[in-house]
VEXDREN-2710 file (C-alpha; in Angstrom, 1 decimal):
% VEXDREN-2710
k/r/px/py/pz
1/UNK/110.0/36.2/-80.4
2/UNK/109.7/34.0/-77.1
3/UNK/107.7/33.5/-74.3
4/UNK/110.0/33.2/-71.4
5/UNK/109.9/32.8/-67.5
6/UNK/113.0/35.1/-66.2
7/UNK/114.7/34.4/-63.1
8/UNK/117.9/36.0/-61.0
9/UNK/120.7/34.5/-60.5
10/UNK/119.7/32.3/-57.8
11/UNK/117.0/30.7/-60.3
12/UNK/114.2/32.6/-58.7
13/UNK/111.3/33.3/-61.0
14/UNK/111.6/37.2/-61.7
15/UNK/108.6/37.7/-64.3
16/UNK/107.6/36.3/-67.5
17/UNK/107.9/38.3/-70.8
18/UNK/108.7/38.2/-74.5
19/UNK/112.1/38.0/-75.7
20/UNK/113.0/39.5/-79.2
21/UNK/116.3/39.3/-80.6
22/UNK/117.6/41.7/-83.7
23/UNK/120.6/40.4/-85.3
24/UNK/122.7/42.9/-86.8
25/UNK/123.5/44.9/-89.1
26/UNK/119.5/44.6/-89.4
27/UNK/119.0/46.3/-86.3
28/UNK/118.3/49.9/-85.4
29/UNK/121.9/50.0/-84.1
30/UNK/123.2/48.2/-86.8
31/UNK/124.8/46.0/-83.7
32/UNK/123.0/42.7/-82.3
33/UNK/119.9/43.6/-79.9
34/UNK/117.7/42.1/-77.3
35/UNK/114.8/43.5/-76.5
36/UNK/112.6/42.3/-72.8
37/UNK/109.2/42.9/-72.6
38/UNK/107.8/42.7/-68.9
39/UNK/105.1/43.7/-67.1
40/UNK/106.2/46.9/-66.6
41/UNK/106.2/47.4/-62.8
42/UNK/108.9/49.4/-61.5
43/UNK/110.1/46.5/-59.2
44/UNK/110.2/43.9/-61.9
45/UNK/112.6/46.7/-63.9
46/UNK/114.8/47.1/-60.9
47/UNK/115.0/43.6/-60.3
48/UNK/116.0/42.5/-64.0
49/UNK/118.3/45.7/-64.2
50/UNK/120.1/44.9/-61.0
51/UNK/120.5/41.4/-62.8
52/UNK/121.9/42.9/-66.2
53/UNK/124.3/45.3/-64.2
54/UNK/125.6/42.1/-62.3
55/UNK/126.3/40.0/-65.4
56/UNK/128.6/42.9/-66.5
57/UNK/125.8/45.0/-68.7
58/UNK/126.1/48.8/-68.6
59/UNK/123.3/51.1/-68.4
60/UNK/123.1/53.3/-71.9
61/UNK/123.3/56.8/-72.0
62/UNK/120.8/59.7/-73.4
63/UNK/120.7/58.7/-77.1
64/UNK/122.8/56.4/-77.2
65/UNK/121.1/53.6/-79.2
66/UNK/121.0/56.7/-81.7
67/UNK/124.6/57.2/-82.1
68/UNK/125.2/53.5/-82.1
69/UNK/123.3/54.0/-85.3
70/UNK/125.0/56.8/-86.4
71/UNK/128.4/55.1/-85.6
72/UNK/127.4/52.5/-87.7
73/UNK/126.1/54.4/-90.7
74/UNK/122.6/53.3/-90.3
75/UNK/121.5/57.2/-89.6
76/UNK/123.0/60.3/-91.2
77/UNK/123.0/63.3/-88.7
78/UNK/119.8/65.0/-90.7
79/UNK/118.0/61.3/-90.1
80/UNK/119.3/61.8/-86.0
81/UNK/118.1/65.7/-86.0
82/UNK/114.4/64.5/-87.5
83/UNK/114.2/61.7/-85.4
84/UNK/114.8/63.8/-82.3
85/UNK/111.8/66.4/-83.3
86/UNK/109.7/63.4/-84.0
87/UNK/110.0/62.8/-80.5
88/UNK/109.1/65.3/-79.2
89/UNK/106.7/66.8/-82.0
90/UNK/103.1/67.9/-80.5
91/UNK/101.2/68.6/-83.5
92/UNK/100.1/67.3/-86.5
93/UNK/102.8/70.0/-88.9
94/UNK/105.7/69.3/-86.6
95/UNK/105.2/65.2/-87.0
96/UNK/105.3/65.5/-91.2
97/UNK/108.1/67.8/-90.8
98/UNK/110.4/65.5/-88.8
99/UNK/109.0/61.9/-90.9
100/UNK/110.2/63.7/-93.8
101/UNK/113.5/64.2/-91.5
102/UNK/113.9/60.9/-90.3
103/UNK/113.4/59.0/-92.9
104/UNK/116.3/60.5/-95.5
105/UNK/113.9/62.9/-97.3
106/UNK/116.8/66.4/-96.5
107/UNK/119.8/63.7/-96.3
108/UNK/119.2/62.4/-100.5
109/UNK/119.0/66.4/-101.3
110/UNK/121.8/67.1/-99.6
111/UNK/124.0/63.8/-100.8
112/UNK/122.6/64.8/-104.5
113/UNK/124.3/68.0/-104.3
114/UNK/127.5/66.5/-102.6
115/UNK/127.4/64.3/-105.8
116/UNK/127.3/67.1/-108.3
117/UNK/130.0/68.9/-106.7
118/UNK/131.9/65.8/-106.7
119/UNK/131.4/65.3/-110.0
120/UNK/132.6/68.7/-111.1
121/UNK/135.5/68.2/-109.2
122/UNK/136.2/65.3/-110.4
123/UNK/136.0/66.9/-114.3
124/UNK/138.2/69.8/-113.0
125/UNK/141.2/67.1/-112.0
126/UNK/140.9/65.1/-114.6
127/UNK/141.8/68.4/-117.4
128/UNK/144.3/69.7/-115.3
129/UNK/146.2/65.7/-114.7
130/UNK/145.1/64.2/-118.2
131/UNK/144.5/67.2/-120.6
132/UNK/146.4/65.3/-123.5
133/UNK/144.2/62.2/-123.2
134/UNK/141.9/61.8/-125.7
135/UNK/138.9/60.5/-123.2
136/UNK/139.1/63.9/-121.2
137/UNK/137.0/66.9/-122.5
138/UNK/139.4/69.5/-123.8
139/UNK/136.9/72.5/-121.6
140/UNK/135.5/71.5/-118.7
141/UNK/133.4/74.9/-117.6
142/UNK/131.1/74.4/-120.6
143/UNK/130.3/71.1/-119.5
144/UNK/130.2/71.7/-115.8
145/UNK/129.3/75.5/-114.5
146/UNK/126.1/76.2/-116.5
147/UNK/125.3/72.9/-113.7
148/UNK/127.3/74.0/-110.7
149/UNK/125.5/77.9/-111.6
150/UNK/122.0/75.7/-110.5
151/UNK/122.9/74.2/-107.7
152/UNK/123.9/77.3/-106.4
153/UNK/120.3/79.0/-106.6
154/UNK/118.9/75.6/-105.4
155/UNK/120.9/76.0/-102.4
156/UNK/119.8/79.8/-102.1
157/UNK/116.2/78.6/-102.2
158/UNK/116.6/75.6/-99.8
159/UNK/118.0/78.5/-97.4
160/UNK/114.9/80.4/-97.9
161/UNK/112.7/77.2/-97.0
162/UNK/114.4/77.0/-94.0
163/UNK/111.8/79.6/-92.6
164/UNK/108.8/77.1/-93.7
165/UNK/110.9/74.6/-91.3
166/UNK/111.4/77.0/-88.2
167/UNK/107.2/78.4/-88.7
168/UNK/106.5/74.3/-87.9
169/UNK/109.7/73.6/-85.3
170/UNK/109.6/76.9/-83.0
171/UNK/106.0/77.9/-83.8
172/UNK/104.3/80.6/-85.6
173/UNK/105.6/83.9/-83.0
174/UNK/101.9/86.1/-82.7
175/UNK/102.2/88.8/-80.5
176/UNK/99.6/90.6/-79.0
177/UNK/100.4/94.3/-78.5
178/UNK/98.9/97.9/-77.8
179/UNK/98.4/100.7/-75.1
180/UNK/97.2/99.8/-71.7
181/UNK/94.2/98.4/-71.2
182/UNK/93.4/97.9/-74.8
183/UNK/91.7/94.0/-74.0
184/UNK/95.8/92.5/-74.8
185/UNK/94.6/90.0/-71.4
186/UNK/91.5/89.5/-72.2
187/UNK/92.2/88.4/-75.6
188/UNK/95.2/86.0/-75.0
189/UNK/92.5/83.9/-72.8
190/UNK/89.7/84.2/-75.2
191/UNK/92.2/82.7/-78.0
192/UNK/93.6/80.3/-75.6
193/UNK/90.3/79.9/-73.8
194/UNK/91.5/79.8/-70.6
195/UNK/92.8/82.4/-68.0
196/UNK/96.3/82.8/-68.1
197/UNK/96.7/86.7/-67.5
198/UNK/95.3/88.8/-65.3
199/UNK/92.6/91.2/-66.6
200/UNK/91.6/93.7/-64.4
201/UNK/90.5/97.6/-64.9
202/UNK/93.8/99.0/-63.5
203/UNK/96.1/99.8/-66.2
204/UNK/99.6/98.5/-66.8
205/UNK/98.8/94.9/-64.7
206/UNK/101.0/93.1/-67.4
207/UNK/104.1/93.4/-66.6
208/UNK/106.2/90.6/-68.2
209/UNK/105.7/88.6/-71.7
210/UNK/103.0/85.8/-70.8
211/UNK/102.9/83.4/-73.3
212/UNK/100.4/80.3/-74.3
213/UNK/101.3/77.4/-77.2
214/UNK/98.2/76.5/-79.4
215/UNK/97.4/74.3/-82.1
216/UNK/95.7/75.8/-84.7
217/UNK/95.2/73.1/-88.1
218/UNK/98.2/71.3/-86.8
219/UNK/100.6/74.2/-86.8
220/UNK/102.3/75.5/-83.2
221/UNK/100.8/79.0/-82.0
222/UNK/102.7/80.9/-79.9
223/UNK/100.8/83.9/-78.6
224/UNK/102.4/86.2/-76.8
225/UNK/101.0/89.3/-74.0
226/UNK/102.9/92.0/-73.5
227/UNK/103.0/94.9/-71.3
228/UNK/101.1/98.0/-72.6
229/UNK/103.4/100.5/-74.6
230/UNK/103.2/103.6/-73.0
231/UNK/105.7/106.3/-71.0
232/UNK/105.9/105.6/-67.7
233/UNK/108.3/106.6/-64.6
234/UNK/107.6/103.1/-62.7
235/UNK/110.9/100.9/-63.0
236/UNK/109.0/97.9/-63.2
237/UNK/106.5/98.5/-65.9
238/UNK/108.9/100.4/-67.6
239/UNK/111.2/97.4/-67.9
240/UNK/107.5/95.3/-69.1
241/UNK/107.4/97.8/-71.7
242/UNK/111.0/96.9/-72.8
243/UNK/110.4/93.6/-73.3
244/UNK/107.3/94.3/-75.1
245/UNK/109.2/95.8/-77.6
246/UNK/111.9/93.2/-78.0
247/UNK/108.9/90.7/-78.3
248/UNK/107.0/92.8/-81.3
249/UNK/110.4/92.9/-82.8
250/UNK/111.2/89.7/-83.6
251/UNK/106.9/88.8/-83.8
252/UNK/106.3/86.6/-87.4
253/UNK/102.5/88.3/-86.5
254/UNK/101.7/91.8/-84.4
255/UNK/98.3/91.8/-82.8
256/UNK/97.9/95.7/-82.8
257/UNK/95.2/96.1/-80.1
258/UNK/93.6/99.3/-79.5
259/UNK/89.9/100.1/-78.4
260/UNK/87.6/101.4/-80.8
261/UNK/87.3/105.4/-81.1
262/UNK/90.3/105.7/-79.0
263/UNK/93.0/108.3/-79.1
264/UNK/95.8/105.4/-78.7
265/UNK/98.6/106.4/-80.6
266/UNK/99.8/104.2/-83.6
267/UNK/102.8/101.9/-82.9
268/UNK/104.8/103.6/-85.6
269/UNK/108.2/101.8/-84.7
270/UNK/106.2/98.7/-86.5
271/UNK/108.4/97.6/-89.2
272/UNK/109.1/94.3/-90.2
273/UNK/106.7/92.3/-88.7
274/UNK/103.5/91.8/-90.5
275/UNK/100.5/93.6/-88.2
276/UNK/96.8/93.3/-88.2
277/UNK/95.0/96.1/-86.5
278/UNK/92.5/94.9/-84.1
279/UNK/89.8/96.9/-82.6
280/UNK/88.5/96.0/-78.8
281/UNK/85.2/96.5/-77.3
282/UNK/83.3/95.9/-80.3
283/UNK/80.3/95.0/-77.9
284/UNK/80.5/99.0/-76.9
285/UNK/80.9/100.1/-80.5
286/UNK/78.6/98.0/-83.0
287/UNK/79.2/99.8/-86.3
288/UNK/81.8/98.2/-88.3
289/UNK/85.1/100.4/-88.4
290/UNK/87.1/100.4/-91.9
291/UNK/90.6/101.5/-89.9
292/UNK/90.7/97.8/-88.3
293/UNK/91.3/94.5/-89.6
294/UNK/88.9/93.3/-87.4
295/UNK/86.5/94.4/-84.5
296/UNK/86.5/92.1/-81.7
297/UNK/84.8/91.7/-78.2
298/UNK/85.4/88.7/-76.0
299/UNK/81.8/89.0/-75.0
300/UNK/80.9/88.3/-79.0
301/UNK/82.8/84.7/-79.7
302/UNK/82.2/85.1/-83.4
303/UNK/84.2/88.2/-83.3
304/UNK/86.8/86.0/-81.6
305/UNK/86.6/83.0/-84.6
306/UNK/86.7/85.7/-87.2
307/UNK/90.5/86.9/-85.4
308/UNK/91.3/83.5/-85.2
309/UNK/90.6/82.7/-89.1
310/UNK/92.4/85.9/-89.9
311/UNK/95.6/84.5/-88.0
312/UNK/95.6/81.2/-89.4
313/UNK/95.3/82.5/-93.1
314/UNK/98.6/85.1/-92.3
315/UNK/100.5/81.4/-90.6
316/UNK/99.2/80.0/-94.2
317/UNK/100.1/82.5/-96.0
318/UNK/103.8/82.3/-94.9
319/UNK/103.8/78.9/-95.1
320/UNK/102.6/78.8/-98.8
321/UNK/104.9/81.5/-99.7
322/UNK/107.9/78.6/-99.6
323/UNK/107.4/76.1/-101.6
324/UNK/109.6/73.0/-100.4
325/UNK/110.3/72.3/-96.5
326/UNK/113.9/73.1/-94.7
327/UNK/114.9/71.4/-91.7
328/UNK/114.3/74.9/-90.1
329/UNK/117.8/74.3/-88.2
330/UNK/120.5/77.2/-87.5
331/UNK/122.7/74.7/-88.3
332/UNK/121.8/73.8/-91.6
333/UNK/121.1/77.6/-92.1
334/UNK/124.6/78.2/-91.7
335/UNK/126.1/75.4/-93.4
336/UNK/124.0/75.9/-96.7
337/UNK/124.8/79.8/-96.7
338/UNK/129.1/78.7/-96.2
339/UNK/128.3/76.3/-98.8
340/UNK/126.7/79.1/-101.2
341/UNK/129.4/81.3/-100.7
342/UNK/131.8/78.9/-101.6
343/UNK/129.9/78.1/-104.8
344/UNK/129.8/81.8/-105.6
345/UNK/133.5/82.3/-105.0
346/UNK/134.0/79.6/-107.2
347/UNK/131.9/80.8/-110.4
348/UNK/133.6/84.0/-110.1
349/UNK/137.3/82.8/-109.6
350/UNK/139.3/82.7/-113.3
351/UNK/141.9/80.2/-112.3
352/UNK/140.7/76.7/-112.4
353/UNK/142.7/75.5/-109.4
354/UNK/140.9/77.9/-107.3
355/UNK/137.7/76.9/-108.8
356/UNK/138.4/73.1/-108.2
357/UNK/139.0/74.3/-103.9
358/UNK/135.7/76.5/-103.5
359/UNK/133.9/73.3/-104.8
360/UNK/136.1/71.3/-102.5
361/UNK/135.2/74.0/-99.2
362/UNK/131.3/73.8/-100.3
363/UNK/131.3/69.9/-100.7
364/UNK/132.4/70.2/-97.0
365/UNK/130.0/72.1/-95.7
366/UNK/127.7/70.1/-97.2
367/UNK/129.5/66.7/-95.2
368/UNK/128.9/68.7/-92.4
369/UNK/125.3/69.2/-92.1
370/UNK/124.9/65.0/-92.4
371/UNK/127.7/64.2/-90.2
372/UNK/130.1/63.2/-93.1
373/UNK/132.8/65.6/-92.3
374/UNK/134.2/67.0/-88.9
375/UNK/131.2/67.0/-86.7
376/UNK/132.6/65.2/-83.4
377/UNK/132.2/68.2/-81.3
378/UNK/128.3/68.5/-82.0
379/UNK/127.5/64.9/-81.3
380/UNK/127.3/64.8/-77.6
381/UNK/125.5/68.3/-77.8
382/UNK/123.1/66.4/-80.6
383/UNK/122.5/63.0/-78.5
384/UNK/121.9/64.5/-75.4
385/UNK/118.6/65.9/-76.4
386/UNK/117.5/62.2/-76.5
387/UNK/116.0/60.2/-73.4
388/UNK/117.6/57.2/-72.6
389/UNK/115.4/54.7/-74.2
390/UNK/116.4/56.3/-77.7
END
């Protein structure tokens, strides 16, 4: 590191900044680096870029000092994925999931299954090119299955985790849900505490999916207000109450809001999603109500903190229901399932050759979800998400 005065090309003074060189391969690229630091002001960059450009320099692209690294071997593909949500992680959940990410935690499972399949491949061609040698193990599959039988359900489980790595990536999905003019508007700002619907008396005012992101003990919230479910002739609300639907449908959480001693009708087409029945109004109605999972009124904020505990403990409760963290990736998802089917295929095949290439196929996919094999098409997809800087 050096303190240095920096001047064009005409030897006028430009700034003065540090200069810090990174030799490679010890670099973050892996390539040899210099790094300016200047003041900062947007002419002083303008003026030292315009010099760089002139001495033949190139301005990088999004992500490209990433897939420098990459290129280089310095980062597997997992390592670039984590690295990428660190960026651009905005709470506390989100920033231990992609450490773990970045810094090789997913890539050393992933390369210690690669090995075992490797391995068992490895024991496969040596019995069927040396089976008279007297240093090759006469049966293989006693030494080798009862093995490659494990990695299969550890594979089957690290799809399950996956979930545990979406809840933290894309947020825990609550939706808030009832008839009209159940208090679905009034509760979305009393969670969020701050208006972002429309509450007035006239029923059916929602109309589209309004949605708020929240923090709640470092995991992303995403709330979600729908339209009230109800039959209804107008186009518009009718198309709100479409899209209600679709949202309670794929909901991790349902909200089911209806006021207390109502005649609402019970959202029977409820399935999947877990639900907690909320009543509203419980300022108008003060004797506790055994048919709800809480009573709330936004004019009683304790009624409010009591909701809000009962939806963290649901996030938690999913959350502790997987007991190791996935990368939470479609990509992955679908690269571990290929991979588990392959293993499958091969524990129920009877020829050993056909054994030997499902372990081959799986070992692939495998490559594929660190960047080992066949990935070219998904790396300017992959580096594009980065800024420029990165």
């Amino acid at each position: 590191m050096n303190l240095r005065t920096i001047r064009d090309r005409n030897n006028s003074k430009i700034d003065q900044g540090l200069i810090l060189t990174f030799p490679g391969p010890a670099s973050f690229t892996g390539e040899d680096c210099v790094e300016l630091q200047v003041h900062g002001g947007r002419a002083i960059v303008a003026a030292i870029s315009r010099e760089l450009l002139e001495l033949g320099c190139v301005a990088a692209e999004a992500g490209e000092f990433t897939r420098r690294a990459f290129s280089n071997g310095k980062m597997d593909l997992v390592e670039v994925e984590g690295l990428g949500d660190l960026i651009a992680a905005d709470t506390e959940m989100q920033r231990r999931l992609a450490i773990e990410q970045a810094s090789g935690g997913l890539s050393s499972l992933y390369q210690n299954w690669a090995n075992r399949l490797t391995h068992a491949r490895a024991m496969i061609e040596a019995e069927l090119d040396f089976a008279d040698e007297e240093d090759v193990p006469g049966s293989v599959s006693d030494r080798i299955w009862p093995d490659i039988s494990l990695l299969h359900r550890e594979i089957l489980k690290q799809v399950t985790a996956t979930q545990s790595g979406r809840l933290v990536r894309d947020g825990f999905n609550v939706v808030i849900a009832g008839p009209p003019n159940a208090g679905k508007s009034s509760l979305i700002n009393a969670l969020s505490g701050r208006d972002v619907a429309i509450v007035t008396s006239v029923a059916g005012t929602t109309r589209d999916l309004i949605e708020v992101e929240l923090d709640m003990d470092g995991f992303l919230v995403r709330l979600v207000d729908t339209a009230g479910i109800r039959e209804t002739d107008d186009v518009v609300e009718r198309e709100g109450v479409r899209r209600a639907r679709r949202a309670i449908e794929s909901a991790d959480l349902v909200l089911d809001l209806s006021e207390i001693d109502s005649l609402a009708e019970q959202m029977s087409f409820l399935t999947d999603a877990k639900r907690l029945r909320v009543g509203t109004k419980a300022d108008l109605h003060p004797a506790e109500d055994t048919r709800y999972d809480a009573c709330i009124s936004v004019s009683l904020p304790q009624t409010i903190d009591h909701l809000r505990s009962l939806i963290l403990q649901e996030l938690k409760q999913s959350w502790e229901a997987i007991s190791s963290l996935g990368a939470g990736r479609l990509r992955h998802i679908s690269h571990l399932q290929q991979a588990s089917n392959f293993i499958e295929d091969g524990l129920k095949q009877s020829d050993i050759v056909l054994k030997a290439e499902s372990l081959r196929l799986a070992s692939d996919e495998l490559g594929r979800i660190t960047g080992r094999v066949d990935v070219e098409d998904l790396l300017g997809v992959i580096f594009s998400e980065f800024c420029i800087g990165k």
